[in-house]
C-alpha distance (Angstrom), angle and dihedral (degrees) to the residues before:
residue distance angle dihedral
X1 . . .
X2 3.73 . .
X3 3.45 100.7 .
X4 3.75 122.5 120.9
X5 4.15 92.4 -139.2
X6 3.76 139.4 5.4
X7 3.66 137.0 -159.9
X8 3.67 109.9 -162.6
X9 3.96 111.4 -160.6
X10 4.01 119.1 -169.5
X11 2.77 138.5 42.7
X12 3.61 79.7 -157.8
X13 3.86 140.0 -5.1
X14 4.17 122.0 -76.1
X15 3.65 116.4 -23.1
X16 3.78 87.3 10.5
X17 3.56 91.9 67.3
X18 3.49 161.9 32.6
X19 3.98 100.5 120.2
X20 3.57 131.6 126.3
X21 3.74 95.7 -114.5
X22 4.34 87.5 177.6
X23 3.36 141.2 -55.4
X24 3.62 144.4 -163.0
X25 3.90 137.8 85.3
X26 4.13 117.7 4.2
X27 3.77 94.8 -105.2
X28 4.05 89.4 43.2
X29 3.91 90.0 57.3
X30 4.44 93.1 39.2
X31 4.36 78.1 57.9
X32 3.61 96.7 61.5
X33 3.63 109.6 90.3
X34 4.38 89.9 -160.1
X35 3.73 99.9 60.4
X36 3.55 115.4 81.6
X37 3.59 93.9 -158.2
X38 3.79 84.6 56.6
X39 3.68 89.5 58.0
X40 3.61 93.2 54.9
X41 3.70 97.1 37.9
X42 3.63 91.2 55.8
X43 3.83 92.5 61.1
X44 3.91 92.4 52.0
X45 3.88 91.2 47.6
X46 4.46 85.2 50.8
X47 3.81 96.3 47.9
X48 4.50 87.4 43.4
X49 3.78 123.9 93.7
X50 3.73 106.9 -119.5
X51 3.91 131.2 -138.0
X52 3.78 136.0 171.7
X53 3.94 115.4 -87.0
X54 3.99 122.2 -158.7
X55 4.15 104.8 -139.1
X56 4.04 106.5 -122.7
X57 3.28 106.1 -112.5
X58 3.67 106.1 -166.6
X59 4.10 88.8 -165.5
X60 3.53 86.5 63.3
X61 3.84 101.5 37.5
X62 3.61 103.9 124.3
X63 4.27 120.8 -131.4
X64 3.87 108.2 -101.8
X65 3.73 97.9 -146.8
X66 3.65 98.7 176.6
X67 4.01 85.3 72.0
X68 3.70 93.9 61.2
X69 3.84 123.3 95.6
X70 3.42 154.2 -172.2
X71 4.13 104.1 -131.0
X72 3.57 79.2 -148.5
X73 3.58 92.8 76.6
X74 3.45 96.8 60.2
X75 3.95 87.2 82.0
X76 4.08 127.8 -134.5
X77 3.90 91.1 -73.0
X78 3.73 117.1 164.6
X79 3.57 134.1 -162.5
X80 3.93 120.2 -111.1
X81 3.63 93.4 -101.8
X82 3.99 87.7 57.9
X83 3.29 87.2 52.2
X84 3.77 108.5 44.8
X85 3.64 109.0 -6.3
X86 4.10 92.0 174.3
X87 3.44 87.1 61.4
X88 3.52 101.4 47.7
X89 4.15 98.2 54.5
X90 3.89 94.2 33.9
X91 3.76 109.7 32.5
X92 4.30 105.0 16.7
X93 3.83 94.7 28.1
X94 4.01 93.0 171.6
X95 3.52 114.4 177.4
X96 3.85 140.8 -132.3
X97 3.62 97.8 -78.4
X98 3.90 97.1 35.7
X99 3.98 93.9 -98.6
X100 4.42 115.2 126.8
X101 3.26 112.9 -88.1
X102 4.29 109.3 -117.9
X103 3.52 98.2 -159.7
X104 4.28 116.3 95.5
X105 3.59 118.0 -90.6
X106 3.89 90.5 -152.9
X107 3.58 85.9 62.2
X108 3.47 89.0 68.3
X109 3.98 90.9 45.0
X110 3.55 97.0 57.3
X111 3.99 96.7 49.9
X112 3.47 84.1 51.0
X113 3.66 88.4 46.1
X114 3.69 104.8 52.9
X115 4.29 89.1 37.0
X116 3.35 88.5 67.5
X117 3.64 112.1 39.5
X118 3.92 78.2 49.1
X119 3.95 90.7 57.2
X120 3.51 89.0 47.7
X121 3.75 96.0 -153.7
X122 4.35 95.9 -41.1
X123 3.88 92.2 104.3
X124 3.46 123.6 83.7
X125 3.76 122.0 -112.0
X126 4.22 111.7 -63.9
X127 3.97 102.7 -90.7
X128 3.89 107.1 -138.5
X129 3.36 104.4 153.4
X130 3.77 104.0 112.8
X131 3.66 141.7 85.1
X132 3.82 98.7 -112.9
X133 3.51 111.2 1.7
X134 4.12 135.9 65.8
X135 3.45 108.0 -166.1
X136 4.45 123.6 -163.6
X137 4.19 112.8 -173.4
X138 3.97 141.0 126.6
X139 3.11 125.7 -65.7
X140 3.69 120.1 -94.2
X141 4.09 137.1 81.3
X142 3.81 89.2 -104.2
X143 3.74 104.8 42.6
X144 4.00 119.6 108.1
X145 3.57 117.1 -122.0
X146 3.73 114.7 -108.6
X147 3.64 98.7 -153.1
X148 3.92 135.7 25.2
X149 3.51 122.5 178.4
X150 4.08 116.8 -162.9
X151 3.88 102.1 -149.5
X152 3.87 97.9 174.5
X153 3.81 94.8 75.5
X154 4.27 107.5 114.4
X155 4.34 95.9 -131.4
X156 3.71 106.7 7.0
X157 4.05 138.6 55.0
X158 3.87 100.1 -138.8
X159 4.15 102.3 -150.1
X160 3.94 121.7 -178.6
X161 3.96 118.9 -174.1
X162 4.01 110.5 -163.8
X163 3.90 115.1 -141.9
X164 3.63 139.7 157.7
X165 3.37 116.7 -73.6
X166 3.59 126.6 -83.2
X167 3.46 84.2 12.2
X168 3.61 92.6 126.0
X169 3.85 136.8 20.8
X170 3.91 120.2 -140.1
X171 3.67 92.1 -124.3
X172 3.61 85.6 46.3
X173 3.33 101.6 62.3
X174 3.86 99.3 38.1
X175 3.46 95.6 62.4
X176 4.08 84.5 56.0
X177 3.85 88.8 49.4
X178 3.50 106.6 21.6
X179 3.55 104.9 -166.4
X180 3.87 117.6 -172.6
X181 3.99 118.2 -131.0
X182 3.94 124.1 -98.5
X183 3.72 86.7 -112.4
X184 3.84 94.3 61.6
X185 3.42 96.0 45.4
X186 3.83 109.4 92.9
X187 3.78 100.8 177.7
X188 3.65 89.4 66.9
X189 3.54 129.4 79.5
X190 4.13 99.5 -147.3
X191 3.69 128.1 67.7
X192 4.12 147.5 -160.5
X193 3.73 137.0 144.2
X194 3.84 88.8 -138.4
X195 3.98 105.9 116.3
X196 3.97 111.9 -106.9
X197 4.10 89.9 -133.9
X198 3.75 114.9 58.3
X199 3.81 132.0 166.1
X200 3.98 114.0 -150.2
X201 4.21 128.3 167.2
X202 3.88 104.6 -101.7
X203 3.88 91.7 173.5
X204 4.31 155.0 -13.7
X205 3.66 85.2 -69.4
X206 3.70 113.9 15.8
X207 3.78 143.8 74.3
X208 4.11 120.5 -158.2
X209 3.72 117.7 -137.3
X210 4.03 114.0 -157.2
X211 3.67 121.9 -170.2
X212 3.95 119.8 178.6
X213 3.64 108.9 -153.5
X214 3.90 127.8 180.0
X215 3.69 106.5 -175.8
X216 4.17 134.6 8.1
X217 3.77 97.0 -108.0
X218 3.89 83.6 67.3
X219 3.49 93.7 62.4
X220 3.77 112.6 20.1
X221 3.61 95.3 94.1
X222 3.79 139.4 122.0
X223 3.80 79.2 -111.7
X224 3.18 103.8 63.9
X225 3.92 94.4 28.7
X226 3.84 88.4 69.5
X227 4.00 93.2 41.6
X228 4.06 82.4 63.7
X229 3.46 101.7 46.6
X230 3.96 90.9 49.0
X231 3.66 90.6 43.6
X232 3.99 90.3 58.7
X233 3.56 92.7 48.5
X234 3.95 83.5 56.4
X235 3.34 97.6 46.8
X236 3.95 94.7 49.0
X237 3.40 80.8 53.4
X238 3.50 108.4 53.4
X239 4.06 79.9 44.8
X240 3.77 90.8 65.5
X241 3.87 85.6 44.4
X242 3.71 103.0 52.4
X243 4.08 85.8 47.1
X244 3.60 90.0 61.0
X245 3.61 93.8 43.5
X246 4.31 89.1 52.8
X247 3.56 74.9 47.4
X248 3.96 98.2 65.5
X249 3.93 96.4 13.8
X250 3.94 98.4 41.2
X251 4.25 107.4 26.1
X252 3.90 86.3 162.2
X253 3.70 90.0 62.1
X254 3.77 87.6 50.3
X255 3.26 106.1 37.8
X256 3.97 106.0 10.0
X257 4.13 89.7 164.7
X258 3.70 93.0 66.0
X259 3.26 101.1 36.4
X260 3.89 92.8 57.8
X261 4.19 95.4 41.7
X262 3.83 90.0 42.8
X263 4.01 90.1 50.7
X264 3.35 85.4 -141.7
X265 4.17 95.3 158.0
X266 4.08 83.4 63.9
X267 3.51 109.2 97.5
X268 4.14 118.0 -115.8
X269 3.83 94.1 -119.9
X270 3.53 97.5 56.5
X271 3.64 124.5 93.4
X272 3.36 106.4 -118.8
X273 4.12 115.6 -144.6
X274 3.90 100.1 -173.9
X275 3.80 144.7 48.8
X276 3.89 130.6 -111.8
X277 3.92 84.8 -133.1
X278 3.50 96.4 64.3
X279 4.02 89.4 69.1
X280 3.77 78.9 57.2
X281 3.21 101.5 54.5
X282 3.79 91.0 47.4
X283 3.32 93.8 55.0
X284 3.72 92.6 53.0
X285 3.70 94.9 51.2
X286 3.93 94.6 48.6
X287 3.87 84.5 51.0
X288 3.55 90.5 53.7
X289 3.90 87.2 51.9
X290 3.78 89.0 49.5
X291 3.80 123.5 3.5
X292 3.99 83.8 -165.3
X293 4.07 91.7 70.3
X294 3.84 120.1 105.4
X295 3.51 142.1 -162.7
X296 3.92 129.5 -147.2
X297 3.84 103.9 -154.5
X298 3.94 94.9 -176.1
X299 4.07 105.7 88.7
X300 4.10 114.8 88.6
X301 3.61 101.1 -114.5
X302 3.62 114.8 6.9
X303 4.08 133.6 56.9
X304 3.79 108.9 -145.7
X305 3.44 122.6 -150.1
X306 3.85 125.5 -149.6
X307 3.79 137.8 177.9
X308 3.43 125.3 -158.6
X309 4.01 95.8 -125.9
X310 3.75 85.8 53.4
X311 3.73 130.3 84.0
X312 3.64 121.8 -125.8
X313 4.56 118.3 -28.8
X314 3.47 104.8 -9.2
X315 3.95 95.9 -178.6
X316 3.63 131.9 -2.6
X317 4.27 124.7 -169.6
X318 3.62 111.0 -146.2
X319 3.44 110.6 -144.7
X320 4.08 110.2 174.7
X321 3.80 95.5 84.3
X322 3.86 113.4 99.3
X323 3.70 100.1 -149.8
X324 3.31 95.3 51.4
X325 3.83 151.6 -12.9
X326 3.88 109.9 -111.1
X327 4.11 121.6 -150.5
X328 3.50 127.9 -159.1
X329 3.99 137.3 -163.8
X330 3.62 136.6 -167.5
X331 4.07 112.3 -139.5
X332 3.32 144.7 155.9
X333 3.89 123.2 -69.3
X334 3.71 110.7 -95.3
X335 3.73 93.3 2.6
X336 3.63 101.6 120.1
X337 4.16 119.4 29.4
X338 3.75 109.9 -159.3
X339 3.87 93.2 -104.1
X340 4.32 82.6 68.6
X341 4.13 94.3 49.7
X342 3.77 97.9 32.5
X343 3.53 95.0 109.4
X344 4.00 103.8 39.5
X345 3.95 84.0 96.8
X346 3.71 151.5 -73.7
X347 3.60 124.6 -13.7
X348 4.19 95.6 -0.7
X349 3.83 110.3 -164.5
X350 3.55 124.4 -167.5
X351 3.97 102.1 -152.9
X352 4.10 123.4 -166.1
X353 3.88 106.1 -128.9
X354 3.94 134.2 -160.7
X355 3.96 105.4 -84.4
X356 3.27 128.0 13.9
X357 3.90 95.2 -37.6
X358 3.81 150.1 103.7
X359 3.76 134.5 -153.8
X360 4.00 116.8 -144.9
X361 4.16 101.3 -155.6
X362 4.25 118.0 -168.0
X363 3.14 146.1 170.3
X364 3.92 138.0 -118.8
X365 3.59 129.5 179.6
X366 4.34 88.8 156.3
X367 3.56 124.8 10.1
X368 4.21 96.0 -119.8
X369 3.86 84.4 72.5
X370 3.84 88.8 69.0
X371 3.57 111.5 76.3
X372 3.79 112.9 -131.4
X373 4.21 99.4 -142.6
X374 3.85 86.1 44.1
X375 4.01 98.2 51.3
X376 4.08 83.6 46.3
X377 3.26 100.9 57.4
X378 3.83 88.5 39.1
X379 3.67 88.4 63.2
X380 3.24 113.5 34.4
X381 4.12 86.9 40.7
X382 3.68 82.6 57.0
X383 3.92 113.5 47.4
X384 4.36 78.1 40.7
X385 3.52 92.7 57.7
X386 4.26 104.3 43.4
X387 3.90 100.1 29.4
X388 3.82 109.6 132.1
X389 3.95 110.1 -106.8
């Protein structure tokens, strides 16, 4: 009865319908004597208090300005584990549904404790800037963590170490940290036979180990001390492993540089119509543009290009094509009309992107088919036009 429109659909139900039997304002549809909705409709309307309604008019609707706003406004506010993520899984522990955590903070500490004296200064810094997880590993964008330790669970700090696989057995490593079963454990109000240190196959080369722990005397044992420092030396292995697999499995990752020059992504059949050289000599004119540009050698079959006043990929040269090597720029909408880029190459494209941007795409098979004036103003139009203010 409040609705602004209806579409009634019948006359009856299944095969018996499927018809427009009317449509249009409540009382319009209670007036027609064929719709059974009608029918019904115009008893709810009878028994109803009635009051005047002004008909939107979205024409007429006004502009609210008071709910516009600058994000800016909204400050540099962080949330407490931005601010003191330590404190937050060891001391504050609040968990997923806002309630205090019951499981001991200095738990937490002394896994911490021992993983790092155990590292002895390899790992990278401890990660604790996240919600529900504190995460220890090697440094490096590709390295696996070795340990992550879920603090928003209500009874029980849920603590995984990552090692090679087969590295450990389950029975193994529960008589180092022999860890009684929920059932047994009368001080706390949750139960389970399952054991509370399992081993399961988390990849091709690793092995997960997950200990549930409620409070520090569980854990702070010679035990468990010695599981740790064996664990590390597992995990640094597996570290030196998995490099040597990138190594054979990933040489772009590796050695990104000689991948791209050797055009070794192009298959050996195909008859190659440029040179690996020209992507250097690209590079070294763009440099000369802007000494502040910089290329990531490491994905298979593109070089991206970043700038530190830019956002996110600025350009990327896509070098797996045999014919030739295609470059691509970000830029500002409507910056460049084709008669401006016409001569960068062969086959420029002028492409419409998501936001308020463009994307000029070219071609080069030798470098004296990109005109030198043209690629200028490309790039210094470009970096201009989407530097961060």
């Amino acid at each position: 009865k409040t609705a602004d429109w209806i579409i009634d659909l019948g006359p009856e139900g299944g095969t018996g319908g499927g018809d427009i039997v009317t449509e249009g304002t409540p009382e319009r549809v209670a007036a027609n004597p064929q719709s059974h909705t009608g029918r019904i409709l115009a008893e709810v309307l009878a028994a109803q208090p009635k009051a005047e309604r002004k008909v939107f008019d979205p024409a007429r609707a006004e502009e609210t300005a008071d709910v516009r706003f600058d994000d800016r406004e909204l400050g540099e506010a962080r949330m407490p584990w931005e601010i003191d993520g330590k404190a937050w899984h060891t001391r504050d522990r609040v968990g997923h549904r806002g309630e205090a955590c019951q499981w001991e903070g200095a738990a937490l500490e002394w896994l911490i404790d021992q993983i790092e004296k155990a590292a002895k200064g390899k790992f990278a810094p401890t990660n604790y800037n996240n919600r529900s997880t504190v995460e220890i590993k090697m440094p490096g964008s590709q390295t696996p963590w070795f340990f992550h330790a879920r603090t928003g669970n209500t009874w029980l700090l849920d603590a995984s170490f990552r090692v090679p696989v087969r590295a450990f057995s389950a029975a193994e490593v529960r008589k180092l940290v022999p860890l009684r079963v929920l059932d047994d454990c009368d001080d706390l109000p949750i139960y389970g036979r399952e054991p509370r240190v399992t081993v399961r196959h988390s990849g091709r080369l690793t092995d997960d180990i997950r200990v549930l722990i409620n409070n520090k005397n569980e854990v702070a044992t010679a035990g468990a001390r010695e599981f740790i420092q064996r664990a590390v030396k597992a995990y640094q292995r597996l570290v030196r492993k998995l490099a040597e697999d990138v190594a054979v499995r990933q040489p772009w990752r590796v050695a990104g540089r000689a991948w791209h020059l050797g055009q070794k992504m192009i298959a050996k059949r195909d008859q190659i119509l440029w040179r690996g050289t020209l992507i250097a000599e690209l590079l070294g004119k763009l440099k000369k543009l802007d000494p502040a540009i910089k290329e990531d050698w490491t994905r298979k079959v593109m070089i991206v290009l970043e700038h530190p006043k830019i956002e996110g990929i600025w350009g990327r040269l896509i070098t797996n094509h045999p014919h030739a090597m295609r470059i691509e720029f970000r830029c500002r909408r409507g910056e460049f009309t084709p008669a401006l880029v016409e001569r960068l190459g062969l086959d420029v494209r002028i492409r419409q992107m998501r936001g308020p941007e463009d994307q000029v795409q070219f071609w080069l098979q030798k470098m004296a088919q990109c005109d030198p004036a043209q690629l200028e103003a490309l790039i210094r139009g470009s970096i201009a036009a989407l530097s961060k203010k």
